[in-house]
N, C-alpha and C positions, 0 to 999 in steps of 0.2 A: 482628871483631865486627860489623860493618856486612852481612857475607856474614847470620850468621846471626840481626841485624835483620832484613832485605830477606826471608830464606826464614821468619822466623815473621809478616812482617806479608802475605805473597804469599799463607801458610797462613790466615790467615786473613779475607784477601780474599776467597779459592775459598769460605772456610766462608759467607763474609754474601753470596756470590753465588750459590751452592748455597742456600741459607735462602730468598734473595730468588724463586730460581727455582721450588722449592718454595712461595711463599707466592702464588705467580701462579697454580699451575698449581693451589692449591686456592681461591683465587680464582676462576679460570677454570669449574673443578665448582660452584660453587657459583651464579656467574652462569648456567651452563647449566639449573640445576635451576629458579634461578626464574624463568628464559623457558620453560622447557618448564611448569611450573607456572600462570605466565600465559598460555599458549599454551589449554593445557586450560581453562583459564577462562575464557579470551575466545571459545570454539568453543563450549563449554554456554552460552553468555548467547546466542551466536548462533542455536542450533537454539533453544532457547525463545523467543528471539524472533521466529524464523521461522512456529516453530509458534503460538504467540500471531496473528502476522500473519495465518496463514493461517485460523486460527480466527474470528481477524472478518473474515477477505474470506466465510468462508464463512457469519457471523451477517447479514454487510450484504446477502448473495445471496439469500439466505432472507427477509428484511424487505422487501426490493424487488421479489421474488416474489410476499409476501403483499400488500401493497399497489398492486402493479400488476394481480396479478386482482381486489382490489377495485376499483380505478380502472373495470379492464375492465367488471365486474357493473355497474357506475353507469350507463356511457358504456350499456349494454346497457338497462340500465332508462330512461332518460329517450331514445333513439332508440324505445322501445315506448311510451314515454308520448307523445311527439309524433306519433308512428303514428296511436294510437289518436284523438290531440285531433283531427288533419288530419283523420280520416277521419268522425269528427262534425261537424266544421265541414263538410264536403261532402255529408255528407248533409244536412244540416238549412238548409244555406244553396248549393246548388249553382249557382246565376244571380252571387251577389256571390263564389264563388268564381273563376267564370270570367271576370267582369270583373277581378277583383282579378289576375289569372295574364295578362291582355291587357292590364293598364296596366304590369304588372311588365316585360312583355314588349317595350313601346312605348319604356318610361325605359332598360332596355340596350340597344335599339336605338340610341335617340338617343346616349347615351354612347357606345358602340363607335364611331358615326360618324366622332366627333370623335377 
């Protein structure tokens, strides 16, 4: 009696270790699916967010664009606006200009000296 204890309780050890090995290995498909699941998820949030990235490097390249040829137009318009003033003050006062350009000339002499 103890023979055929030992051969139905061995029989049905095999059966809850077969069960058990089956419950792993659908276990195992099933952890595979939702890594591969979050895999494809975490790769689309990265290309949108590449493409997002690169869409404002390309908004901010454009803005820094338009405001650095406005900078440029300004810087251009007030060198023609000092132009113009220089070139009135030298007509209309050309004696205090050239005193004004020999005392300018006297004070960084003196400085450079030192």
């Amino acid at each position: 009696m103890n023979s055929t204890t030992d051969d139905v309780t061995y029989e049905r050890l095999e059966k809850d270790v077969s069960t058990v090995k089956n419950d792993i290995a659908a276990l195992t498909d099933q952890i595979n699916d939702a890594l591969n699941t979050f895999a494809g998820t975490a790769r689309k949030q990265a290309r949108r967010g590449y493409n997002q990235a690169r869409a404002n490097v390309g908004a901010a390249l454009e803005d820094v664009s338009t405001r650095g040829g406005a900078v440029l137009e300004a810087a251009q318009d007030a060198a023609g606006t000092i132009e113009e003033t220089l070139e009135d003050v030298i007509t209309q006062r050309p004696l205090a200009t050239v005193g004004l350009a020999l005392g300018l000339g006297f004070l960084i002499g003196v400085t450079w000296r030192r």
